[in-house]
N, C-alpha and C positions, 0 to 999 in steps of 0.2 A: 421816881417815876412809877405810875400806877401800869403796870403790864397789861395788854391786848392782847392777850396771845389764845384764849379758851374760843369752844364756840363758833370756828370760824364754817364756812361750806366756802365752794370752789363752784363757779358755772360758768356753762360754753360751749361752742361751736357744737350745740344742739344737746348739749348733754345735761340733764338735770341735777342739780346741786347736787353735793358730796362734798362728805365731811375732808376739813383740809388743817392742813399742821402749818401753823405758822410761830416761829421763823419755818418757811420752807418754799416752795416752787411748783408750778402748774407738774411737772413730769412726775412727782415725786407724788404728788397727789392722785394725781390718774392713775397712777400705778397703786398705789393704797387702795383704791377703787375698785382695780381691778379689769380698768377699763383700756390701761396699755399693757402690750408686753415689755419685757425687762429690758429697756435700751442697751442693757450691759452685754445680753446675750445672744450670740452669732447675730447677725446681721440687722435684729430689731432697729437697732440705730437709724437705716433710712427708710423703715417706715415710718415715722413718726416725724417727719418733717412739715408736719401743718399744722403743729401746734406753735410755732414760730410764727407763723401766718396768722393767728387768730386772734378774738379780742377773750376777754377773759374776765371775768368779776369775782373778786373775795369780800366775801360781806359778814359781818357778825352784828350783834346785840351785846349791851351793856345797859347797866345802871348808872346816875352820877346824879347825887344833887348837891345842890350847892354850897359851900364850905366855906365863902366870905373870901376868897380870894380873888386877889384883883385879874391874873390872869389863869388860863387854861390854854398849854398847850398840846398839839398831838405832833409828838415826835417819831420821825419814821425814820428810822438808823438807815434802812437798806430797802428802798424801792424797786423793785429788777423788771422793767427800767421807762416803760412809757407810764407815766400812770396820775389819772383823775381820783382826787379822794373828794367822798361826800360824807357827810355827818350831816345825819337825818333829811338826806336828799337831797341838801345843801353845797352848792361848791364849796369846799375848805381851801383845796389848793389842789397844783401839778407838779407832777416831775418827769427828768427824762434824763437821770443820771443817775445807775446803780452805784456810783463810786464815795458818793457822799449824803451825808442825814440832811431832813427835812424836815423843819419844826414848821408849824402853822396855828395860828390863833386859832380856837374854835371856842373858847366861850361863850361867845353868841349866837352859836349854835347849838349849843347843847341845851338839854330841857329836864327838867327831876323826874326821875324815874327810868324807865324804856329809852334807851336811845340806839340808832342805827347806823356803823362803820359802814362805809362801802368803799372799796378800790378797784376802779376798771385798769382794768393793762388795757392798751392798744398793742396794735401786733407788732413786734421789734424792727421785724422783716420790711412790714408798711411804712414806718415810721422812717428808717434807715433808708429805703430805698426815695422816699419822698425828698430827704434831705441831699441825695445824692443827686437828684433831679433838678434841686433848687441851685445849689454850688459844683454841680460838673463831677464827671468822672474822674478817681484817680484812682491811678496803680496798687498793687499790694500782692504780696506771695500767694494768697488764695481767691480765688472768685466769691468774694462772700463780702456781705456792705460791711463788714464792721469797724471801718474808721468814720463811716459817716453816724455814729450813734455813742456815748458813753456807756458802755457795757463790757463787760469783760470777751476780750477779743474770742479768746481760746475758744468760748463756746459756741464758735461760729464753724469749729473745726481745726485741728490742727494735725502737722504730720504725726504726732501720740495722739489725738485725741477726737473724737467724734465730735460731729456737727449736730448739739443739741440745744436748740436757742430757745432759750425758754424766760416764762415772768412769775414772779412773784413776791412777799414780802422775805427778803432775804434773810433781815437783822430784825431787833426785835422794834417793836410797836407800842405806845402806848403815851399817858395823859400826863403832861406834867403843871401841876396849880402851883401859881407862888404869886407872892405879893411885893411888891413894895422893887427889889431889884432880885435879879439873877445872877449868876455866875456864866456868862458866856463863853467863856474861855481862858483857861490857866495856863501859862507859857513856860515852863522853867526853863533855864539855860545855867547850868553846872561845870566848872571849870575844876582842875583837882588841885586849885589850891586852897577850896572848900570857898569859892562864891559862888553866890546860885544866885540869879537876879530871876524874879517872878512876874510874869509879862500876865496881868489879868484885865481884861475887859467883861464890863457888865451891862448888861439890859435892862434899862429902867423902866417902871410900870407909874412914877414916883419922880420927883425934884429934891426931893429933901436930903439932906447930908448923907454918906456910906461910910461904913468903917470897913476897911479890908485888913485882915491877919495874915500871919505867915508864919510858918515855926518848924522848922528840921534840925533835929539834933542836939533838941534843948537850947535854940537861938529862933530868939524872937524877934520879927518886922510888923510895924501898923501904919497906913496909911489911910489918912480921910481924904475922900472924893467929894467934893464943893457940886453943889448944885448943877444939873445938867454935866458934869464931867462922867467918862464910860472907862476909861483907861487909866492903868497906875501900873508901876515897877516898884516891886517889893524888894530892897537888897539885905542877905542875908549874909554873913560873915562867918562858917564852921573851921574851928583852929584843928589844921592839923587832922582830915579826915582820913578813913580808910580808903589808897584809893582803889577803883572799879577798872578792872583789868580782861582784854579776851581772855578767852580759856587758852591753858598752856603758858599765859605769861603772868599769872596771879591772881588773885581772890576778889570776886563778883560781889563785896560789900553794897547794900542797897540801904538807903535810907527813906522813910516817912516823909511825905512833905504835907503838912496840913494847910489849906487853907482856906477861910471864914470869911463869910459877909451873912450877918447878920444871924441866921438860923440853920443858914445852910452851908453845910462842909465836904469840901473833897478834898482825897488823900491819893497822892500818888507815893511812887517810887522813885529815886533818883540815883545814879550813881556820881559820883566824883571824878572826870575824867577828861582827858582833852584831846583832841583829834587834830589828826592835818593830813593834807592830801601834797604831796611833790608831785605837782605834774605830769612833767616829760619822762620822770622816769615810772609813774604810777605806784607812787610806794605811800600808806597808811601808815603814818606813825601814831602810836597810841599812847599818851603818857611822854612824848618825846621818843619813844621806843619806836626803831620801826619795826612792822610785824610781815614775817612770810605768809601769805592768806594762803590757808590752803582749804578750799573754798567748795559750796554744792549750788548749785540753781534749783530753784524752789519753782513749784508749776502749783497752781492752785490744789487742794487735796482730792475733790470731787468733782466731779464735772457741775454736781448739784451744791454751790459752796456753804449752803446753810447746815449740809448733812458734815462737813468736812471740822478737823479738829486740830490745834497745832502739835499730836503728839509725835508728828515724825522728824519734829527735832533735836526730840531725843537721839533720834536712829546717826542724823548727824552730828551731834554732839560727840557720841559714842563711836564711832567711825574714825575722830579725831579731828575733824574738820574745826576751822576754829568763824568761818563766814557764811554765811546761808546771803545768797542772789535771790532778793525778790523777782522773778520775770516779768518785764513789762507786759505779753499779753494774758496778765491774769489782775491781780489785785493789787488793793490795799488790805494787807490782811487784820485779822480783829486784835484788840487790843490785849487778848490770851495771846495769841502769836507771840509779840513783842516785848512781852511781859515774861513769859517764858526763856527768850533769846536774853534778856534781861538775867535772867537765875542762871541760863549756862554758861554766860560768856561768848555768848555766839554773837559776831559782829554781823551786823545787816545791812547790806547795800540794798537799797529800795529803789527800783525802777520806778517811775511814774510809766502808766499802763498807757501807751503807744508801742506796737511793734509792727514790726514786717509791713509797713502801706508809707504811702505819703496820705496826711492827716490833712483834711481842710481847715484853715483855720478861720473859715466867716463864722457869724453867727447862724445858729443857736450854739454852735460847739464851743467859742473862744471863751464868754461869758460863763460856758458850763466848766469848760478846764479849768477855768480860773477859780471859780468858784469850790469845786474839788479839791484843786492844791491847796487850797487856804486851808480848808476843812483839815485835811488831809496831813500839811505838814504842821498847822501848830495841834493836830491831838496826839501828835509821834512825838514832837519836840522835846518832849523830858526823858525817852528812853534813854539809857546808856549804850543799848547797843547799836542803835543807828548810827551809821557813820558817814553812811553817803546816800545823798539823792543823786539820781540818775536819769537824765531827760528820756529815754526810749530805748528799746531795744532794737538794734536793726535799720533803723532807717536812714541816716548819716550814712550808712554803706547801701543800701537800698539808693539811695538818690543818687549817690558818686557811682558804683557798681552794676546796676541793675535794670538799666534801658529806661529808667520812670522819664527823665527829662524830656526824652523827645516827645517825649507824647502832654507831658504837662503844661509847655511852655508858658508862660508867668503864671499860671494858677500855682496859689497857696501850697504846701504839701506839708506844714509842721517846723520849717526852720524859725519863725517867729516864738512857736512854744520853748524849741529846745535852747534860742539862746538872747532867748527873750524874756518873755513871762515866769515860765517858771525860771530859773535863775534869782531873776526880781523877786521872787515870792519868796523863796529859801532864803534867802540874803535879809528879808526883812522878819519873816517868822521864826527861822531856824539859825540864828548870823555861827553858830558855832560847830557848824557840822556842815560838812566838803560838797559843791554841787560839781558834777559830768554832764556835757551836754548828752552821752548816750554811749550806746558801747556795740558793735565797736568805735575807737575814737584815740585819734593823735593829737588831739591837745590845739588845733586849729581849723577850722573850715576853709583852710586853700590846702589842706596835707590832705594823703589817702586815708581815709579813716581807719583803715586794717595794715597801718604798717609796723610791722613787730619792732621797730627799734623805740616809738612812741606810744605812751599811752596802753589801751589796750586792743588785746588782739580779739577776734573768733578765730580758730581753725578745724575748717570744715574738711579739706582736702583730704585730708584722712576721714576714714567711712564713706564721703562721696566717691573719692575716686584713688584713692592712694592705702597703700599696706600703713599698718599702727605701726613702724618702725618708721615713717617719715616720720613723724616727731622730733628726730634726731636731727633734722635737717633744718630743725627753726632753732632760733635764739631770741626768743622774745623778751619783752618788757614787764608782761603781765595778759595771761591766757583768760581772759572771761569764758569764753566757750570750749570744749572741746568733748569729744565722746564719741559711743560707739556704740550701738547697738544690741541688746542680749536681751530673750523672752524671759517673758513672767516665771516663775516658779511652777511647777506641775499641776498642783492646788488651784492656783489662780488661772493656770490654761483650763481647767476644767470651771473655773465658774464662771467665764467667760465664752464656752465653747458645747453644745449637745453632741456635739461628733468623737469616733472615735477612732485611731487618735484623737484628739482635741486639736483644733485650730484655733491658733493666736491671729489676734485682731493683730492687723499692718499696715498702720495711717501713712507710713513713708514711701513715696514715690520708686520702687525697684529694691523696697527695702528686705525683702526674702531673697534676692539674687544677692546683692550684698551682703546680708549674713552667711550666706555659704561660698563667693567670692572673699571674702575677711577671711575664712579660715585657710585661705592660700597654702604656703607650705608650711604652715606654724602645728596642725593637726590633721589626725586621720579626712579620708573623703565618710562622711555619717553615712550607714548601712540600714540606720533603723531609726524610727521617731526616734528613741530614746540618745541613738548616737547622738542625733540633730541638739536636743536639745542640752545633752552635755555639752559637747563642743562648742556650743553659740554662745552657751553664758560663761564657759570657761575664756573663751575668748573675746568677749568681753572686758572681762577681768584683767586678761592680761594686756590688754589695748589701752584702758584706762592706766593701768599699774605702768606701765608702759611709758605714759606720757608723764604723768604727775612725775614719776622719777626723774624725767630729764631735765622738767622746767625746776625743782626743787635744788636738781646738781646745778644752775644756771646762777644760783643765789651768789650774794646778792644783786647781780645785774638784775637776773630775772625776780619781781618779790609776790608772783601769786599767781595761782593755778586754780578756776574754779571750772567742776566738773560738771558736763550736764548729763544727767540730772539726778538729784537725790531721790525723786516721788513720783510718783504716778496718780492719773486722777481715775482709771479706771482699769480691767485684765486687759494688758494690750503687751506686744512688743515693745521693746523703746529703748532708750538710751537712761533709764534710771536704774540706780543700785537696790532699791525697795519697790517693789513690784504694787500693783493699784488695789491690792487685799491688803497692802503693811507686811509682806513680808519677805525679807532679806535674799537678793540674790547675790550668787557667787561672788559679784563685782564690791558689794556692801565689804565682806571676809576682805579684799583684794583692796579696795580703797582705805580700809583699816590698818594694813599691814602699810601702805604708801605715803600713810600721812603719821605712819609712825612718828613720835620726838626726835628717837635717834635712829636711822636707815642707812644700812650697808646696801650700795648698786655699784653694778658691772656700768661702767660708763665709757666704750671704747677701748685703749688700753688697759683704763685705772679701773683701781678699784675707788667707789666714793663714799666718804663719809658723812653723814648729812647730820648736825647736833643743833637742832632746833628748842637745848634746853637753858638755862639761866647760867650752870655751870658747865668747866671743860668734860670732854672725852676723850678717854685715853687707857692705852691698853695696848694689850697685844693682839691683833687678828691671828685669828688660827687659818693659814689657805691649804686646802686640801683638793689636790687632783685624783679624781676616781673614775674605774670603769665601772660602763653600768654595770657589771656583775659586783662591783662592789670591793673589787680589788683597789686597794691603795697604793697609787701609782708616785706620789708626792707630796711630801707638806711642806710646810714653812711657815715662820712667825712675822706676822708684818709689823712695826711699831705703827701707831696710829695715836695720832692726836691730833684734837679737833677743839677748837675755844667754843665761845659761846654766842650759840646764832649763827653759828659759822659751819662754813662746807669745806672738805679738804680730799684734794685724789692723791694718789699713791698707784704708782708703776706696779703694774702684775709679774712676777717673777716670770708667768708661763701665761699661756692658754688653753683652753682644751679643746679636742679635733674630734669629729665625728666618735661618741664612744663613748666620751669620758663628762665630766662635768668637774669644774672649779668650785668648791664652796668657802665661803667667808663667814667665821662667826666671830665675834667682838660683842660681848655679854649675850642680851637676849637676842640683840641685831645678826640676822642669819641673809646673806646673800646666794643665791646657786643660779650658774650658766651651764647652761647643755654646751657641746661642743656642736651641735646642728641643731635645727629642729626636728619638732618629736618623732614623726615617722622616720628620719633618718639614723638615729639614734642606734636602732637596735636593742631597745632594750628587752630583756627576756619577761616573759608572761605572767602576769602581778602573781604572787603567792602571800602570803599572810594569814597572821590567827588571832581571829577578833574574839572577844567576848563580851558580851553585853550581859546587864546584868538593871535588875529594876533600885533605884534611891530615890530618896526623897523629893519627889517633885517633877521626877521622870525616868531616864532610862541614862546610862554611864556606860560607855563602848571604849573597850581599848582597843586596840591595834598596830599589831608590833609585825612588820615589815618581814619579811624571808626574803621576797627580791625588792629592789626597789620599787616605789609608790610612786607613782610620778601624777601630783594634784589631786590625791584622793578627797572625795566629797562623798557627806554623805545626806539625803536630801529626803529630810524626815517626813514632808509632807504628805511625800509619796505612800506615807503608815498611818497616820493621823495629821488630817488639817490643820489642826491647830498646832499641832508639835512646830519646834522651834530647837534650834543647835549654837553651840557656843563658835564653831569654828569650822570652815571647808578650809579646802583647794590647798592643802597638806603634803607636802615632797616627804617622804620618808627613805631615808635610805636602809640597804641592808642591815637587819638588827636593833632600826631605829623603833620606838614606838609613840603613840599621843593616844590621848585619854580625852573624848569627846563626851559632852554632856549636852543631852537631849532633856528640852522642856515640855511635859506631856502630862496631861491628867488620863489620859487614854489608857484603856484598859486593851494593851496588844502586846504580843509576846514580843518582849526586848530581841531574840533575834534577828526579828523581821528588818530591821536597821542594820543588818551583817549583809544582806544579800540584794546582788544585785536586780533592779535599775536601782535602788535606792542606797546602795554605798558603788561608789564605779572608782576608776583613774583609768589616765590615757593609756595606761599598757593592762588593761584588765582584761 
């Protein structure tokens, strides 16, 4: 394909042309301008709310002449989201669905020489609200149209995320000539007993014979296509492959898949692999293997998603997570995404993008879904780490839960999509990868869709109205949702915020009363911004660490625990681990330690052992009672053995009482219980002697304890922006030490990382 992308200007609602980036979006442009302020910063967000409202034209110039090909097309990956194209003033075509590409003949529009791209957006706002006029009001979590239009929900506003609806060309743009036939779509479908059957359909310009190839792994398929025929299955036979396994249970082999018609070649990736879904209990087996998910919910990167990149899968990767949750109100992300989740091992459940509303299903919408999902699931089809489509987020408990009924009565609201259509669609483009009507979801539309003993659960009650130690009080199946609240990082409250203190952006409904109801009797009452913001992200951490631990001691009943959310799309408050600049809060360090292989937890009586590796665990627990001064009150050797894949408790000799703490270690696996929470504790005034010291690529701080450390962190950005840390939220006991590495090109004196707000703990 010939790229569109130079050359483009931006004009509107009275403003004259300016230069515009495409792939990119009306906000991003004005801002380049210079003609909005930063949506991102203090409250800009609702002034700019009429540019939702408006119409919008991106127009460029190009050369093309004629090359003897029989056609010319212009393909538009990502429309966002009403939008007229003209070539040389000409209609070419329309669209009114960011979720999928749009090719359109223009050869007979074009002319040698000078030629003129134009695309008007209509206003999103107009269009959606139009449609809602035409098929009736329905229900949904926010006052805002966004089930009446295919666009990405979130940017109509969400509890994390600003209400910023914007148009533009998202994905890339540009010409593609060919002659004779095309390759319209390549399907593979890879089982891991190395057969790959290759699903291609072709677009003919032409009647005359095709020859289609196939070839992965030095095994060759050819099939001719008879006159007027567009579809053929290629079967392939590899003896004996390596197979493609999540992370944590083996090695992410990927093979070349070529395949040829006539001139023109495309080359995927494939893994060897087979998937299945158990029901009623919601359990993934991969390879026949079943897998504990221990799992992140993914939210688009940027509120602007052309500026957005897949590298924060790394952040989950590394974290130990082995699943990334597409969220239904965000995308289909690009084919870097998936390709990526592909090299880590990360398994991907893919929401199709319905959340929070009841959906109309008349037209323009049913035609547009459908047309979507096709797009949508045969160019996913060949990843290996897709493993589930998923009808919606939310609304299956939205229509049973949520009052919509009485007010909808027999209007449409999306049960025709979720167990209807798309199903049909998976079944036919994707047959070898698991469909969910939506999540949450029991496995039937006459069961409650949130009942923890089917399927999967959300639990909100915790952070809406309940202390992070309910958790204990569920025994679920498998946790799609849960979380808890904790601000950005200091850096990112300030680029978010001109005030000082800095003020964090707070989409959620009473959500700053709740983060300081959350720290109940768990922490100090904050005295100072800085308290606030230790204690909020500290507890945080310990809310998530909290719950992953319980539902992971639940295995195998319970087989998945995914957390919301790993990412942010902008500086705001929220419920993710990596904050809307990428960078790591305390809960990231806390989610790391929970999704440990092997984890030593306090679980009630027991102590538990959790060995989520190929082989046994076994060993001696070392249990050690101490006061907080550090005196040692008791030990004892626990035997512990644990198979593989497997969880096992063991009776606590003691417990500890206001004072004292229990700890558990078993190799690197380190457990510790306070005997109360922190303020009741007692424990005496942090003492310690750190040294910092400058190496290679940044700053090296030790820290060796005199009194106990209780969660020492230290929070480099507070020195340098860009500075980055190996490790927080650190219990050191008397005489213990840890050696923290700081990544920093920054030229500041290595102490500055010794003293406080930027190295703290609870008894500092």
């Amino acid at each position: 394909m010939r790229p569109l992308h130079h050359a483009w200007t931006l004009s509107g609602a009275g403003h004259h042309r300016v230069p515009a980036t495409v792939p990119g979006c009306v906000h991003t442009d004005l801002l380049s301008a210079g003609l909005i302020d930063d949506p991102y910063v203090d409250d800009n967000e609702h002034h700019l709310g009429w540019i939702g409202r408006q119409e919008w034209t991106y127009e460029t110039s190009f050369t093309w002449h004629d090359d003897g090909h029989d056609r010319v097309d212009l393909v538009c990956e990502g429309l966002d989201t009403v939008a007229t194209v003209l070539v040389n003033g000409a209609r070419a075509g329309s669209a009114a669905n960011m979720h999928r590409t749009h090719r359109f003949p223009v050869r007979d529009l074009l002319r040698a020489g000078d030629n003129t791209l134009t695309v008007v957006f209509a206003s999103p706002y107009g269009y959606a609200e139009a449609v809602r006029a035409e098929v009736g009001d329905r229900p949904g979590a926010y006052a805002e149209p966004y089930q009446f239009i295919r666009k990405m929900a979130c940017g109509f506003g969400w509890d994390w995320g600003p209400t910023l609806v914007t148009s533009g060309i998202w994905r890339p743009i540009g010409l593609h000539a060919w002659s004779g036939a095309r390759l319209a779509e390549v399907r593979p479908v890879a089982s891991a007993d190395g057969r790959v059957e290759v699903h291609v359909r072709v677009e003919r310009a032409t009647d005359a014979p095709l020859t289609l190839t196939a070839e992965v792994a030095g095994v060759h398929a050819e099939v001719r296509l008879a006159p007027g025929e567009t579809e053929a299955v290629l079967a392939l036979h590899v003896q004996d492959p390596e197979p493609w396994w999540p992370r944590g249970y083996g090695e992410q082999p990927l093979y070349d898949l070529t395949v040829r018609l006539g001139d023109e070649t495309t080359t995927t990736r494939i893994g060897f692999r087979d998937v299945t879904l158990e029901r009623e209990a919601f359990r993934l087996n991969v390879n026949g293997e079943p897998v504990f998910v221990k799992g992140v919910n993914w939210i688009p990167g940027d509120c602007f998603p052309s500026r957005a990149t897949p590298d924060r899968l790394k952040d989950a990767a590394e974290a130990g997570a082995n699943l990334v949750r597409v969220w239904g109100g965000g995308l289909y992300e690009s084919d870097a995404f998936y390709d990526l989740a592909d090299e880590l091992g990360l398994l991907v459940w893919q929401d199709f993008p319905f959340a929070c509303a009841a959906y109309p299903e008349e037209e323009p919408l049913w035609s547009e879904v459908e047309a979507e999902a096709r797009d949508n699931v045969a160019r996913l089809a060949g990843h290996a780490s897709l493993v589930l489509w998923c009808g919606n987020n939310e609304n299956l408990e939205g229509h049973r839960h949520w009052g919509w009924r009485a007010g909808l009565g027999d209007r449409t609201w999306g049960a025709g999509y979720y167990h209807g259509l798309l199903p049909k669609v998976v079944a036919e483009l994707a047959p070898a990868t698991p469909y969910w009507p939506g999540s949450p979801y029991s496995g039937s539309p006459e069961l409650d869709p949130n009942d923890p003993a089917r399927g999967t659960i959300h639990l909100w009650t915790v952070w809406n109205t309940q202390d992070y130690t309910h958790y204990a009080a569920y025994t679920p199946r498998f946790v799609a949702e849960f979380g808890f609240q904790g601000p950005p990082t200091h850096a990112t409250l300030r680029r978010g915020s001109t005030q000082d203190p800095p003020v964090s952006h707070q989409k959620a409904a009473g959500g700053d009363d709740k983060l300081l109801r959350g720290l109940g009797e768990h922490l100090p009452e904050p005295r100072t911004h800085d308290d606030w913001h230790y204690y909020t992200q500290l507890n945080q951490a310990r809310a998530v660490a909290f719950g992953v631990e319980r539902f992971r001691a639940l295995a195998p009943y319970c087989m998945g625990a995914i957390v919301w959310q790993l990412n942010d799309c902008w500086p705001v408050t929220s419920w993710s681990a990596v904050d809307g600049e990428g960078r790591r809060k305390p809960l990231w360090y806390g989610l790391r330690r929970a999704y440990a292989p092997r984890l030593l937890t306090f679980q009630g009586p027991e102590l538990v052992a959790i060995n989520d590796t190929a082989g046994p665990w076994q060993g001696e627990a070392e249990l050690t009672r101490i006061a907080v001064t550090g005196e040692v009150l008791a030990k004892e050797q626990l035997p512990v053995q644990v198979g593989p894949r497997s969880v096992a408790g063991f009776e606590l000799p003691w417990d500890a009482t206001p004072g004292e703490l229990v700890v558990a270690v078993l190799g690197e696996a380190r457990a510790l219980r306070p005997g109360a929470e922190d303020p009741a504790m007692g424990y005496p005034r942090a003492a310690y002697d750190a040294v910092a010291e400058r190496v290679p690529g940044g700053v090296r701080i030790r820290v060796t304890a005199v009194t106990i450390l209780r969660e020492l962190a230290i929070f480099p950005d507070r020195v340098d922006q860009g500075a980055a840390i190996d490790d927080q939220l650190v219990t050191l006991l008397p005489g213990e030490s840890a050696t923290f590495h700081v990544t920093t090109a920054a030229d500041v004196d290595p102490v500055a990382f010794t003293r406080p707000p930027v190295l703290g703990c609870v008894n500092e």
